[in-house]
N, C-alpha and C positions, 0 to 999 in steps of 0.2 A: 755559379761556378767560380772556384778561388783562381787567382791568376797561375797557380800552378797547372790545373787546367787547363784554361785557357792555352796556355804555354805552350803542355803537351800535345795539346790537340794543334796546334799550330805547324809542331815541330812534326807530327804524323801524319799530314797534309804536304809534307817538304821531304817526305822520306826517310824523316829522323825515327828509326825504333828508340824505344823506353833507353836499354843501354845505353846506346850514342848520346841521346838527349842529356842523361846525366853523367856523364862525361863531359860536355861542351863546358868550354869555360865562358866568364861574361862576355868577355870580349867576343869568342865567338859566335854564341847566341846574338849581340848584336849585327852583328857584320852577316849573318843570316838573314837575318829580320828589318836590316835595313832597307829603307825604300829604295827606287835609284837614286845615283847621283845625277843632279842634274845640272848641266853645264851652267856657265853665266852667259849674261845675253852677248851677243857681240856688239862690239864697240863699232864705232862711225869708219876710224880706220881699218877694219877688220873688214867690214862691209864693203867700204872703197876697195880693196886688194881682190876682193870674192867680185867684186863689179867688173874690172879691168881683166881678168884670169876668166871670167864667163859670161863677157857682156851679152846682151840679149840682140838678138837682130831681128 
Protein backbone atom coordinates (compact mmCIF):
# COMPACT_ATOMS: atom_id res chain seq x y z
CA UNK A 1 0.00 0.00 0.00
CA UNK A 2 1.59 3.61 -0.92
CA UNK A 3 1.73 5.83 2.09
CA UNK A 4 -0.97 7.83 0.65
CA UNK A 5 -2.90 4.84 1.80
CA UNK A 6 -1.79 4.29 4.35
CA UNK A 7 -2.61 7.95 5.33
CA UNK A 8 -6.12 7.72 4.28
CA UNK A 9 -6.96 4.78 5.86
CA UNK A 10 -5.44 6.25 9.06
CA UNK A 11 -7.31 9.49 8.52
CA UNK A 12 -10.90 7.12 8.00
CA UNK A 13 -10.22 5.27 11.30
CA UNK A 14 -10.14 9.04 12.98
CA UNK A 15 -13.26 10.25 11.23
CA UNK A 16 -11.39 12.02 8.47
CA UNK A 17 -13.76 11.55 5.17
CA UNK A 18 -11.70 11.65 1.62
CA UNK A 19 -12.69 15.80 1.50
CA UNK A 20 -11.49 16.85 4.92
CA UNK A 21 -8.29 14.57 4.55
CA UNK A 22 -7.40 16.56 1.60
CA UNK A 23 -7.92 19.67 2.92
CA UNK A 24 -5.72 19.13 6.20
CA UNK A 25 -2.64 20.98 5.92
CA UNK A 26 0.83 19.35 7.07
CA UNK A 27 0.86 20.79 10.12
CA UNK A 28 -2.44 19.55 10.77
CA UNK A 29 -2.11 16.08 9.59
CA UNK A 30 0.57 16.08 12.05
CA UNK A 31 -0.93 17.37 15.25
CA UNK A 32 -3.63 14.60 14.34
CA UNK A 33 -1.27 11.76 14.09
CA UNK A 34 0.90 12.71 16.78
CA UNK A 35 1.43 10.41 19.74
CA UNK A 36 0.79 12.01 23.34
CA UNK A 37 2.76 14.27 24.82
CA UNK A 38 4.43 13.05 27.40
CA UNK A 39 5.33 14.97 30.38
CA UNK A 40 9.20 14.92 31.86
CA UNK A 41 9.92 12.97 34.82
CA UNK A 42 9.75 14.96 37.91
CA UNK A 43 12.59 16.24 39.49
CA UNK A 44 13.69 15.46 43.36
CA UNK A 45 12.25 18.98 44.28
CA UNK A 46 9.08 18.36 42.55
CA UNK A 47 8.85 15.03 44.53
CA UNK A 48 9.79 16.58 47.91
CA UNK A 49 6.80 19.35 47.50
CA UNK A 50 4.25 16.25 46.28
CA UNK A 51 5.87 14.45 49.55
CA UNK A 52 5.08 17.39 52.14
CA UNK A 53 1.26 18.37 50.32
CA UNK A 54 0.43 14.28 50.58
CA UNK A 55 2.68 12.54 53.04
CA UNK A 56 1.74 9.09 53.51
CA UNK A 57 0.58 7.90 56.98
Amino acid sequence: MTPWGEMMQAAARMGVGPEGFWRLSLKEWRMLTAGPVQAAPLGRGELERMQEMWPDD
